[in-house]
N, C-alpha and C positions, 0 to 999 in steps of 0.2 A: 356245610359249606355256605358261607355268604353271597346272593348275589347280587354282583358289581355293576354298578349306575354306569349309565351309558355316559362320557363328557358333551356338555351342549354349549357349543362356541358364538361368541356376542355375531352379530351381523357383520358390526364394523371388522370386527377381526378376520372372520374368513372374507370381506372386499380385500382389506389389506392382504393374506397369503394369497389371494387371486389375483393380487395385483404385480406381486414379487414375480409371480407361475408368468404374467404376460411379459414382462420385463425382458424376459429371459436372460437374465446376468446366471441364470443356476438352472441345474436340472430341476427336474419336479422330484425324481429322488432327493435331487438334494435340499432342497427345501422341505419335503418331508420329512426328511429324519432332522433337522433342525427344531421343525414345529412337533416332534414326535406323532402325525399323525400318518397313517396309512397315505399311500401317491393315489390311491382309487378312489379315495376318498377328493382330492386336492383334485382328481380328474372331473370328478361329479363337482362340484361347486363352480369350477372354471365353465365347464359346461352349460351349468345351467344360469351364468353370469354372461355367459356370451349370448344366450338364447335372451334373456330381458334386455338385452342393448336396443334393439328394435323399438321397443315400446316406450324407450326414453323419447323418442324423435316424432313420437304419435302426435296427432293433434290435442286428444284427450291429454296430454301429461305434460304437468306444471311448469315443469321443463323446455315444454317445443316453444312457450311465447318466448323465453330469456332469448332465443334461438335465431327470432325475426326482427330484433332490434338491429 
């Protein structure tokens, strides 16, 4: 029996399904069986996309000057 490679999804791709998941125009089931991947999965990424929001607005990140103009 062969075993089977895990699928490793680009960065850009799982912002984009996290961004549909905030949107809320669809379930998370349904946007998973769309993307064929598992909703626990789509839970974890949203998760851990809402947990880095903070650190955009840091003083450290390249991001906080565009902020103060």
């Amino acid at each position: 029996m062969q075993k089977q490679k895990r699928k490793q999804y680009t960065a850009e791709f799982k912002a984009e399904v996290v961004k549909e998941i905030l949107r809320e125009e669809k379930t998370v089931s349904q946007t998973s069986a769309e993307h064929g991947i598992h909703s626990s999965q789509l839970y974890k990424w949203r998760d851990q996309a809402l947990a880095g929001l903070p650190s955009l607005f840091s003083a450290s990140s390249p991001y906080a000057a565009e902020g103060t103009r």
